[in-house]
N, C-alpha and C positions, 0 to 999 in steps of 0.2 A: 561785647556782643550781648549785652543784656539781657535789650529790647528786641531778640528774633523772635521771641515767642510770644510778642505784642499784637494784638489786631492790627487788622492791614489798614494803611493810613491813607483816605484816597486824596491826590495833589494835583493840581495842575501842574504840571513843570514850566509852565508861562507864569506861574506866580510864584516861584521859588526864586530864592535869591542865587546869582551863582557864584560858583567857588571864586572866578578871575573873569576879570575883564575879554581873557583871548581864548576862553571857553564857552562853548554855545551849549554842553552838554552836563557838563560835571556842574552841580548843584550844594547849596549846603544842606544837610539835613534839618528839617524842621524840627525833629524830636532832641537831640545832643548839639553840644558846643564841640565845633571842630570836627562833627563827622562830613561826609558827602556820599552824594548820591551819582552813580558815575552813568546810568545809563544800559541794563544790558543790553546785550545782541545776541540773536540766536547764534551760536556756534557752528552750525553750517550752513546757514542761510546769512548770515548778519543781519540780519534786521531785526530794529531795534523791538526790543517789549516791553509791555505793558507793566512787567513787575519788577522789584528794583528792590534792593534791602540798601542801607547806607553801610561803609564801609568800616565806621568805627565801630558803633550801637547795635548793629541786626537790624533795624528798626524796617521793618516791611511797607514799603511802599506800592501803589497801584496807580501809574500815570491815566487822569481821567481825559488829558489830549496826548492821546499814544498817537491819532490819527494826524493831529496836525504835527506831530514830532516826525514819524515817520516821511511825510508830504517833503518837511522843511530836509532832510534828511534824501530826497531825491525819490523817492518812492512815490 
């Protein structure tokens, strides 16, 4: 967890690579080798947000199409 304390990295998550093939959500991190970026959800709404750290590095992420994630997402 390094990079939590890194400035917020802004991504599109249409241009992120992702973790597998039979994943629409989970991403690799831009910042580290092997980390990923999974996505959060509000915890009692579920819908998805805007902000995201990767799961190996910290590395703080800011989705700049939360909107179209959301859309794609059924919202």
């Amino acid at each position: 967890m390094n990079n939590v304390s890194e400035p917020v990295m802004e991504v599109r998550h249409a241009d992120l690579e992702r973790e597998s093939k039979n994943s629409e959500y989970k991403s690799k991190c831009p910042k580290c080798e092997g980390g990923v970026l999974l996505v959060r959800r509000d915890p009692t709404t579920f819908r998805l947000l805007e902000y995201d750290n990767c799961i190996k590095c910290g590395q703080p992420v800011l989705y700049l199409d939360i909107v179209d994630l959301r859309r794609m997402d059924g919202e």
